[in-house]
N, C-alpha and C positions, 0 to 999 in steps of 0.2 A: 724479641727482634722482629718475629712476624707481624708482631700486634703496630707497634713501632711504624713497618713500612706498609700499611695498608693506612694509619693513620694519614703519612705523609703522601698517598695514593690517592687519597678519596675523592679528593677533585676530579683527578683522572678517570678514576672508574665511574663517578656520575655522567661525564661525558660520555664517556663509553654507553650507560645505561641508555641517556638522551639517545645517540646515533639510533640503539638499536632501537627505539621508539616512533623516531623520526622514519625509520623504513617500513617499521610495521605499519604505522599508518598512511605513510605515502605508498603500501602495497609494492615496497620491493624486496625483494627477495632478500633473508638475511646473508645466502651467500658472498652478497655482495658488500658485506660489513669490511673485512680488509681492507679491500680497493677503496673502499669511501673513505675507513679512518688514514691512509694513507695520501687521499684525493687533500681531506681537511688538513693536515700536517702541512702537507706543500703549500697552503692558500695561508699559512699562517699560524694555525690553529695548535698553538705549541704545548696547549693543558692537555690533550693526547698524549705526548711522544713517550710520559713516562710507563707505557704499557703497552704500547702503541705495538711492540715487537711479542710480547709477552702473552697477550691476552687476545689472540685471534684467532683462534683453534676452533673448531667447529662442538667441542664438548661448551669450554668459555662461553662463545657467545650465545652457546642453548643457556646457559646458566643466568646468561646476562635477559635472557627473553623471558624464562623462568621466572624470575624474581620478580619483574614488571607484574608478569601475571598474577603474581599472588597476592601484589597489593592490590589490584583490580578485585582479585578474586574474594579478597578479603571486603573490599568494600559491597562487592555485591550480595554477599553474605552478612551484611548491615545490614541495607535495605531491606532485604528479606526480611530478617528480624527482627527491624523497627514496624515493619510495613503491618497495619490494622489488617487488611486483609488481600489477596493476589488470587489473580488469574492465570491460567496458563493457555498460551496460544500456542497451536504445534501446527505443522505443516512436513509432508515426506516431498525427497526431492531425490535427482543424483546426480551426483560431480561429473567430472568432465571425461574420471575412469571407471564409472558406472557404476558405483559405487552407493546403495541406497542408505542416503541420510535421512536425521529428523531432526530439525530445526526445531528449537523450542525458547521460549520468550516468555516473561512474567509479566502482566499488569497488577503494579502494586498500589496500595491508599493507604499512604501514613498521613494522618490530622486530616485527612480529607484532600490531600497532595496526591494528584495520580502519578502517576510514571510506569516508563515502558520500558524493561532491559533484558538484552542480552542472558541466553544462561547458557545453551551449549548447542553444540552441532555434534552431535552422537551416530555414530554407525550404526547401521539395523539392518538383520538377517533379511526382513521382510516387512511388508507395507500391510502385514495383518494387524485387528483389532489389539491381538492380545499380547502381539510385540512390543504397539507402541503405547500400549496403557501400561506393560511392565516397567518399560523405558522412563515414563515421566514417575510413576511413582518411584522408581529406584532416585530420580534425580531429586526429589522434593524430599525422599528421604539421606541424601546425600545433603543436602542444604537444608536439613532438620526443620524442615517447616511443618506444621502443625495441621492437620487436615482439617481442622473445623477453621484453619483460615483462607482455604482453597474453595473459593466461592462461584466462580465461572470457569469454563475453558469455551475458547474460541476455535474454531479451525473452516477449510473454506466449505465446508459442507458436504463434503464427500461420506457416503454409503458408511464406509469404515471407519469415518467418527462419530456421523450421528446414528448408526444403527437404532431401531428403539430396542434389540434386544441385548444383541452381545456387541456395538459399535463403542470407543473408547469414552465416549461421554458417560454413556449405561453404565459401562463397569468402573468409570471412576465416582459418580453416583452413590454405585449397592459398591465398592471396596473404600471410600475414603470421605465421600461428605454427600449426605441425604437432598442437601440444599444446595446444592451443585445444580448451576443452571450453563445450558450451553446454548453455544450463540452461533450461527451461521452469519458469516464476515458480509456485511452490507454489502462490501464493495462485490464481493463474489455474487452475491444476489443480484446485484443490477446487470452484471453481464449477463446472467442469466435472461434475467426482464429483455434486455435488447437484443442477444443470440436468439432464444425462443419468438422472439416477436419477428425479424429477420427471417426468420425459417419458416415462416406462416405465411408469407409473403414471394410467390416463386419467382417471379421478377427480379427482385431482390437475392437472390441466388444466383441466378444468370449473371446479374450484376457485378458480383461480388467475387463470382472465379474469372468475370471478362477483367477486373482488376488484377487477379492475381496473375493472371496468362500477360494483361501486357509488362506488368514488373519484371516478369520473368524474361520475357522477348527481350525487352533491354537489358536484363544484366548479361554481364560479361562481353557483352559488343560494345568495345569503344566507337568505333563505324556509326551505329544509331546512334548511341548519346551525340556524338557531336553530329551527327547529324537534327538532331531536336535541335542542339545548343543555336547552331547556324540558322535555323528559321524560326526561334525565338529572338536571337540579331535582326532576322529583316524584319519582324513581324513588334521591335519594342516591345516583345512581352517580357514578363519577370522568367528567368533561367530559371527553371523548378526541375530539379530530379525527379521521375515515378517512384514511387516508396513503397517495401512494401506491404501487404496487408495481412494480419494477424488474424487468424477466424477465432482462437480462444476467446475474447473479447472483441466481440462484433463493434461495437461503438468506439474500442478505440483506433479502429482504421481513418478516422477526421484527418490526420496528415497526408494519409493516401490520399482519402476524398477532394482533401483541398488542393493537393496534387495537381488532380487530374483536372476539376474544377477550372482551375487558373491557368491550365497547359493545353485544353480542348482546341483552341483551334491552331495552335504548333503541331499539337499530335495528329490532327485530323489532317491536317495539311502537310505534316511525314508521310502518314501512310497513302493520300492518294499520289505522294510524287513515287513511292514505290510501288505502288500498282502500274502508274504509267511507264515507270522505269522498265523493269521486269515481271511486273503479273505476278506481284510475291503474293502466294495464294492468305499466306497469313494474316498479311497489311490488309489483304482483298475484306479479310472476315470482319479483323477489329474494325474497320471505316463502316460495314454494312450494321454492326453493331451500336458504334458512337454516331455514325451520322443521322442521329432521326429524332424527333421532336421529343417520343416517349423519352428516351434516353436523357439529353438536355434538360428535360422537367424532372423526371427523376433525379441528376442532381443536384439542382437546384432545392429541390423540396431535402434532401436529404444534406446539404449544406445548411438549413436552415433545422432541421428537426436534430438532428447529431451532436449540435452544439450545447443544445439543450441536457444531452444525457451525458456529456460529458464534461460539464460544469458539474452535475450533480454527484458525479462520481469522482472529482476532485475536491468534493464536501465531503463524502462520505470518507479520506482517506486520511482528513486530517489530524495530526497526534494526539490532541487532546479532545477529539470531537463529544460536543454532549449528546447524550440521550435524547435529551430534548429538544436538539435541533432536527433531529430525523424527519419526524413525520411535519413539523411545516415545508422541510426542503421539498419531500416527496409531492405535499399539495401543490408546490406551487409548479413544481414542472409540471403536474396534473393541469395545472391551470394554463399553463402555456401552451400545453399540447392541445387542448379544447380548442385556444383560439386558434392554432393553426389550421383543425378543420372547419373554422368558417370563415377566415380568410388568409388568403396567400400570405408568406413569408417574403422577406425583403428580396432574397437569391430568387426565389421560384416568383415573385411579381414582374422584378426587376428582366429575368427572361421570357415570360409571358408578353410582356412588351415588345421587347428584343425580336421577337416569334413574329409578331401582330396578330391576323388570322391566319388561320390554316388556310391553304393551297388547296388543298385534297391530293395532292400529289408529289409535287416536288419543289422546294425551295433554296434558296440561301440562307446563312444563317453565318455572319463573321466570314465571307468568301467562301464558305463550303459546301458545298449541294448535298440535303440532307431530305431524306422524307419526310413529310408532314401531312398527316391526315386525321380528320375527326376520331381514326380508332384507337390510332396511337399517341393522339391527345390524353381520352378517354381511358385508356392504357395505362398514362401516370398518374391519373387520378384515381383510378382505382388501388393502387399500387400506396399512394401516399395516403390513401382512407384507411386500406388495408393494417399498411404498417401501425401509425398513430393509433389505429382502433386497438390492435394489439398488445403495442407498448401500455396502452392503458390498463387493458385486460391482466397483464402479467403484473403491474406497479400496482392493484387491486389485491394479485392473490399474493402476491410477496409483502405490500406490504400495507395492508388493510388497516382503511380509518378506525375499524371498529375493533381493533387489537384488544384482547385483553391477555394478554401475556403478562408478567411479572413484571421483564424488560421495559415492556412496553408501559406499565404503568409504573417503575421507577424514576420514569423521565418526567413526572409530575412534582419530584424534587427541586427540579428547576425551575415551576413557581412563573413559567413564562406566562403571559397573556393576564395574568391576574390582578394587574391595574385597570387592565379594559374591563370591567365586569364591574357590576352593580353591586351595591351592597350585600344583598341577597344572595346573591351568585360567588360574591366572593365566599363567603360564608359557607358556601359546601362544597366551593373549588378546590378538585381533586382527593374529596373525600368515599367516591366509588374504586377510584384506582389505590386508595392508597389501606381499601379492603382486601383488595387484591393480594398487595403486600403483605401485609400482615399477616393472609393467610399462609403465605410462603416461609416466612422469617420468625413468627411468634413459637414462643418459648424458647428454641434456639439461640437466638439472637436479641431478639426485643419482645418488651410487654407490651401487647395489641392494644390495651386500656390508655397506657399513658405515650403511647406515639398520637392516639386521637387528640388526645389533651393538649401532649404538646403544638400536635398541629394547628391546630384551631390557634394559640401563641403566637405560633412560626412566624403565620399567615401578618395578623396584625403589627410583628414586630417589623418584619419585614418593607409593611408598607408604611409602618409610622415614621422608619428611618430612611427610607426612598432606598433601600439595597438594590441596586442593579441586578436583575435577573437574566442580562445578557451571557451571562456564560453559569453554568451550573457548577462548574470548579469553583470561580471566583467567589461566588457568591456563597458556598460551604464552606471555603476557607475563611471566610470572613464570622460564620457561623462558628467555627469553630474556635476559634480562635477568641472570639469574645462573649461567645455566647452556649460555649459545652455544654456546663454546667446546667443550664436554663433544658436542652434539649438534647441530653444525653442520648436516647431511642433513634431520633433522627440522625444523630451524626452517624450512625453505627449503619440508619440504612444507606444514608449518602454515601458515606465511603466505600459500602456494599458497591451500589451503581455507579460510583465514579472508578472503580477497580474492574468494573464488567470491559472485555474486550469487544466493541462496537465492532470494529474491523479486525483483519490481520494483515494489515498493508506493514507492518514492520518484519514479518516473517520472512514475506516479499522481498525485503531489501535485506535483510539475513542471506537468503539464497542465492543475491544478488555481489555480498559480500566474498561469499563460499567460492564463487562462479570466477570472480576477480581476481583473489589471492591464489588458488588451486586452478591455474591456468593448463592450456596444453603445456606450456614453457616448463610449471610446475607441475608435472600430473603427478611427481612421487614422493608430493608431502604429504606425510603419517597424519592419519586422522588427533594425535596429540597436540604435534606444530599446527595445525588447522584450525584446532580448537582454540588454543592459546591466542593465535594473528586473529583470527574473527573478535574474539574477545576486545583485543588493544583496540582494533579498528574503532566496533562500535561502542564498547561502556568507556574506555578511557579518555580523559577529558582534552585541552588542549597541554601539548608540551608543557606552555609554563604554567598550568593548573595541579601537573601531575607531580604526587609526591616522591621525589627519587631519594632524598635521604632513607625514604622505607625500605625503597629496593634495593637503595646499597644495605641497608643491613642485612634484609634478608639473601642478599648475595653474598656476607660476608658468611652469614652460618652456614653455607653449603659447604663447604671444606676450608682450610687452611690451603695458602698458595705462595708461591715463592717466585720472587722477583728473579730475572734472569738478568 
């Protein structure tokens, strides 16, 4: 009879499975499943009603979240186990009831197919070495993955991953795979490059809290805001809110910057109608601040220099990025940066005009009486030498032409530039880096004799069929896929470097997820429900991609149930 009425149910309860997927991923609360299936009933929705009263209890719809999960959890459990070889990226973080988690994420290469998923958001006593290297191998042993396929771990370069003695790289190394190479997340390094370079520069400090003191001056005064808003009316300028600025990542304050940029003389023209007003001592400081030539050049130069580091850092973040896009992106803002110290940028020319010459004293500038004198000309040039000479200095030791890292000569896979090159030159292109390798991977993984062999192949077959070497995925896949057989060694390293975790901007959006679903609203969902909603959000596919006949079966084996 049971069997009977779940058959005639089944409609029913896929619906039901849907809702509750439709909330997971829309990030609402499952509490709110009742009310919705009750919301759908009334709009029409009449494949509901036969559960509709039956099946809204708060054990049910965990059963019904459950189920989803396991087919999720089940497929990610493929991947793995199809997967040639995987990376793990981890990152520590805490919720919103302080709660220290560790976010943890695989970069997998099956046939030379990367991908990046989801594995778990885990509770952890502590942010030591030996916690969170227990954590991930319990987890790899949880997901039976095999450690000689554990080829990289990622994380953003913190002390307590990359120790060289007891940090979690070292010990997942000497406990789990000798050829374990770890990677400090680009993107993390570039902030670094423009934080340290920033902070070299004391101007650029002063700078950078006179932003953060005026965001702060107008939050929470509706009074100023509208009062900016009103002499941006009289004044035609575009209504910009002050935004505000972030020191973890120094270069991504550009929306503060361009802020303030485009709002300078609204702002400057607030603060001297509030000096006249009442002598607000604090309007007094920000105006003796913004009003003066160095000021004006400096953002100018730094509208134009900022842009540059944060183009690059929206290379470095992308999902699939290759190896071997790294070090041409690096050169060429290398190259950008050069020409800006030998001539002005379009913002800093464009206001050097705007300027004309110096006064030596006091001028105008867009209605504003502002200081201007050769020192404080001289001021933003030193300041914008300073900075540039900097950023170069740091984009040098982070990330040096003359790498020979492993990493760094796996990106020689990708075969770029090896049309431009003469016969001669093709002929031994990328055969120093790809010694490199060898020395890392031989015996282990590949024979050091016939990866030469094959290479030298590669090379020619490569350019006899014109393969596009714009992307290093595309072009493996293609290898592999027609050509294994021919270059067994190589596919084995490609997949190696196409599994290496470049960045960890997806961990990022992990903690990003955690932050969303585990709101104040929710601060007392169990790290299980947690696990489970993170999961739907990011590995499960669209609604009507996702298999729910699975999950009604797997919800049918949780118990027997009776119709009311």
């Amino acid at each position: 009879m049971v069997k009977n009425q779940f058959s005639e149910n089944d409609s029913a309860i896929i619906h039901a499975l849907r809702t509750i997927y439709f909330l997971a991923k829309q990030d609402i609360a499952t509490s709110k499943y009742p009310d919705f299936v009750d919301f759908l009933i009334q709009q029409g929705c009449s494949d509901l009603a036969p559960i509709a009263k039956s099946y809204q209890s708060y054990t049910i719809t965990k059963d019904f979240q459950e189920s989803i999960y396991e087919v999720i959890l089940r497929d990610m459990r493929k991947k793995l186990t199809d997967a040639d070889y995987i990376s793990v990226l981890c990152d520590e973080s805490c919720d919103i009831t302080s709660t220290k988690k560790l976010s943890v994420y695989a970069r997998i290469s099956s046939g030379c197919k990367p991908e990046t998923i989801f594995l778990e958001n885990c509770e952890i006593l502590d942010g030591k070495a030996d916690t969170i290297a227990t954590s991930v191998k319990n987890l790899l042993t949880k997901f039976e993955v095999p450690p000689d396929k554990v080829v990289g771990l990622g994380s953003d370069g913190a002390s307590v991953m990359t120790g060289k003695h007891n940090g979690v790289g070292t010990r997942l190394k000497r406990e789990t795979n000798p050829q374990l190479i770890q990677l400090h997340c680009i993107a993390h390094q570039l902030a670094l490059v423009s934080s340290q370079a920033a902070n070299g520069v004391p101007y650029l400090k002063t700078y950078q809290e006179f932003m953060t003191n005026i965001y702060y001056w107008f939050k929470h005064s509706a009074k100023r805001i509208s009062g900016l808003a009103s002499l941006q009316d009289v004044l035609d300028a575009p209504k910009i809110r002050i935004k505000e600025v972030h020191s973890v990542r120094w270069f991504s304050f550009y929306n503060s910057l361009d802020a303030l940029y485009r709002s300078w003389q609204s702002l400057a023209m607030l603060f001297e109608q509030q000096v006249a007003e009442n002598g607000n001592p604090q309007s007094k400081g920000f105006l003796k601040t913004m009003a003066t030539s160095q000021f004006l050049l400096v953002t100018s130069c730094l509208m134009d220099i900022i842009p540059i580091i944060t183009h690059l850092n929206m290379i470095f973040q992308k999902e699939n990025l290759d190896l071997a896009v790294v070090s041409p992106a690096v050169r060429g803002v290398k190259n950008q940066l050069q020409e800006l110290l030998q001539t002005p940028g379009a913002h800093e020319q464009a206001t050097k005009e705007d300027l004309g010459e110096t006064s030596q004293s006091e001028s105008y500038y867009k209605g504003v009486k502002i200081r201007d004198t050769t020192q404080l000309r001289n001021g933003a040039d030193s300041a914008k030498t300073s900075f540039i000479n900097n950023l170069l200095e740091e984009l040098d030791k982070r990330f040096p032409d003359n790498d020979q890292s492993v990493v760094s000569a796996l990106s020689v896979l990708g075969l770029r530039g090896i049309r431009f090159q003469n016969q001669d030159a093709q002929a031994a292109f990328g055969n120093k880096e790809l010694d490199v390798v060898i020395k890392h991977y031989e015996d282990k993984y590949v024979d050091g004799n016939v990866v030469k062999q094959e290479w030298a192949i590669l090379k020619e077959l490569v350019l006899a069929n014109t393969y596009s070497c714009d992307s290093m995925k595309e072009l493996w896949e293609i290898i592999n896929a027609f050509h294994k057989e021919n270059f067994p060694n190589l596919c084995k390293l490609a997949g190696i470097a196409l599994a290496l975790p470049v960045h960890t901007a997806d961990v990022e959006r992990g903690f990003s997820a955690q932050n969303i679903i585990k709101s104040s609203l929710r601060n007392r969902l169990i790290s299980e429900n947690l696990q489970m909603l993170i999961a739907i959000k990011l590995n499960g596919p669209l609604s009507q991609d996702f298999d729910f006949r699975s999950a009604l079966s797997v919800f049918k084996t949780k118990r027997q149930r009776h119709f009311s």
